[in-house]
N, C-alpha and C positions, 0 to 999 in steps of 0.2 A: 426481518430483512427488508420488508416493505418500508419502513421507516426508515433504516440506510438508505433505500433507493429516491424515498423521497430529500432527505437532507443533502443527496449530490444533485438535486436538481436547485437547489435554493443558491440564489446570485450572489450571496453575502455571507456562504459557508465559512469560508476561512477567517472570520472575524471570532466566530464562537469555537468551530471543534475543526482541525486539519482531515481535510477531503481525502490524501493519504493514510488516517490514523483512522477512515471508515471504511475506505475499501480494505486495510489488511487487515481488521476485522471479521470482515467479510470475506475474503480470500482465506482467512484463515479457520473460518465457520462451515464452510465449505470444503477446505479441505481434511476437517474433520468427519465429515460427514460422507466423506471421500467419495464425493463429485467435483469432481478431479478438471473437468470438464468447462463445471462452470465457475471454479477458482483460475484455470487458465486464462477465461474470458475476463474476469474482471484483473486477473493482470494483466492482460493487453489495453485497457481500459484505461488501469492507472497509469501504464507506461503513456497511454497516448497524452492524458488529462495533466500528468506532469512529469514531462519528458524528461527531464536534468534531475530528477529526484532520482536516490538510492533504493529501490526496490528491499535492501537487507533493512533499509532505516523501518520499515513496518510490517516488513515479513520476515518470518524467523526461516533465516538461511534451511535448515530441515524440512520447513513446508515448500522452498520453493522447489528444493529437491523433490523432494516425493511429486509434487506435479509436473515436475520435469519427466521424472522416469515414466509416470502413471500416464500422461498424454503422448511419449513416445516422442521430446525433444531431446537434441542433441546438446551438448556442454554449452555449448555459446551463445541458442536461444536465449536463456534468462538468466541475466548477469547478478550471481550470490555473492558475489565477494567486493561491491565496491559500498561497503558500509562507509557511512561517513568518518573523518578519520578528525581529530582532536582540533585539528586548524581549518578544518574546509569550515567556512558559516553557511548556519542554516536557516534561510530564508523565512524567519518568523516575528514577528513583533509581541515585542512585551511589554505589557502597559506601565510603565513610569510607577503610577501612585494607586497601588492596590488597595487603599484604605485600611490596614490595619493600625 
């Protein structure tokens, strides 16, 4: 976990590994280990870190549930249902010429 916490601090994250595909790792390590508590914290985290992001796109709809109920939010705190949908694009870049 210390190594996630260091790689959201590095300026140039998003060129190697998506900063959302570490935290719901980690939300979701967390809520296995169900501290509940501190998976809530790091989705408020990523919610702040990237606002317009799909919370379902890296947490599995199930876990956002259980920390919903397990911290004592209501329905509409943490939005499971706007997974990205076939036509929305999603803000990533792919490198052209992969060398194979």
């Amino acid at each position: 976990m210390k190594q996630c916490l260091l790689l959201l601090e590095e300026p140039d994250l998003d060129t190697g590994v998506r900063s959302g595909d570490i935290y719901g790792f980690m939300i979701e390590h967390y809520a296995s280990a169900a501290d509940f508590q501190k998976a809530y914290h790091l989705v408020q985290e990523l919610k702040q870190r990237l606002p317009n992001a799909s919370l379902a796109y890296y947490v599995n709809n199930t876990v956002l549930e259980q920390i919903k109920r397990s911290v004592g939010l209501d329905e509409e705190t943490l939005a499971t249902t706007d997974t990205p949908g076939i036509e929305e694009e999603i803000d990533e870049e792919i490198p052209e010429d992969l060398g194979f």
